[in-house]
N, C-alpha and C positions, 0 to 999 in steps of 0.2 A: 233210530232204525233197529239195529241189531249189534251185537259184539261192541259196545264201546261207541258207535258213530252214531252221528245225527247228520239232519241235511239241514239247511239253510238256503234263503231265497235271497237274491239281491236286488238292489234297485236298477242295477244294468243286467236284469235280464237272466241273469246264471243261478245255476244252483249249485251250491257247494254241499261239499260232504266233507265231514271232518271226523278228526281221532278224538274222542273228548279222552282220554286218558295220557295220551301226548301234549293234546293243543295246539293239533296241527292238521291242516287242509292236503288232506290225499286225492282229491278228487274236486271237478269244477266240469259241468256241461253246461256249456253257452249254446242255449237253442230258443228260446224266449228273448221278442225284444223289446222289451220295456220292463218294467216294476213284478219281480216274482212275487205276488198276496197269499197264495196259497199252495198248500201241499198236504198230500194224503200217501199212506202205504200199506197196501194189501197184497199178500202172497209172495213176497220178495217184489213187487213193483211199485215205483216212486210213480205219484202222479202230481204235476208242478204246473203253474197256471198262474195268469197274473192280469196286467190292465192291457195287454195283444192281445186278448181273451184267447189266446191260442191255449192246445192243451197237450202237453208233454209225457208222454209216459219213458220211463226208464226203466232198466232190468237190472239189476246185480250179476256180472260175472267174474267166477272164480279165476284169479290167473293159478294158472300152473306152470310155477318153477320151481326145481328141484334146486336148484342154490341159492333164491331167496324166500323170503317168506316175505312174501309182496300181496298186498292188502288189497281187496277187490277192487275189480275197477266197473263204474257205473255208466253204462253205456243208451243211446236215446232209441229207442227201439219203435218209435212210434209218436205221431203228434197230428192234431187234429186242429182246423181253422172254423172258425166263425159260428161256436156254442150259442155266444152271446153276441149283445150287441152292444154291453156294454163288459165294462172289468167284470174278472172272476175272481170273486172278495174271499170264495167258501167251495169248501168241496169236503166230500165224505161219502164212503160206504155204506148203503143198504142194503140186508141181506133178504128175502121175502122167499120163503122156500129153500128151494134147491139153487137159486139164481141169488146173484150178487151186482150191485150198481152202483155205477160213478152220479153222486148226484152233485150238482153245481150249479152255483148261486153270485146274483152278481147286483 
């Protein structure tokens, strides 16, 4: 992703975010239910997807506290049902112009 983290998909569904410079898991939204396959990120937003063929977007926000230095937290800002009709194996950015697109494949 950015700063040190990556995300990861699981087979129950979740998407984790981790520190790779610690090796350790700051972050897990369970909003897919079944096998996360895919994942994509454009402009600070995760987009995670799997064989629910449902389709999850996430935002990045900053916490702000003044006595810890506490590491973003990734919150589900949005999700959409029935792209497909089957899994969603593949997903990516197309830019054509001025416009930008989630495209998805299964």
């Amino acid at each position: 992703l950015d700063d040190k983290t990556m995300a990861a998909g699981t087979s129950s569904g979740k998407v984790v975010i981790l520190d790779v410079a610690h090796g350790m898991q700051i972050d897990e939204i369970s909003h897919l239910r079944a096998d996360c396959t895919a994942m994509t990120v454009k402009d600070g937003m995760l987009f995670a997807s799997g064989v629910d063929n449902r389709l999850l977007r996430v935002k990045r926000m900053e916490q702000h506290n003044k006595y810890m230095n506490a590491p973003p937290k990734w919150l589900p800002v949005g999700s959409m049902t029935k792209l497909h009709k089957n899994d969603i194996r593949v997903m990516c950015h197309v830019t054509a112009g001025d416009k930008t697109y989630l495209v998805t494949g299964g």
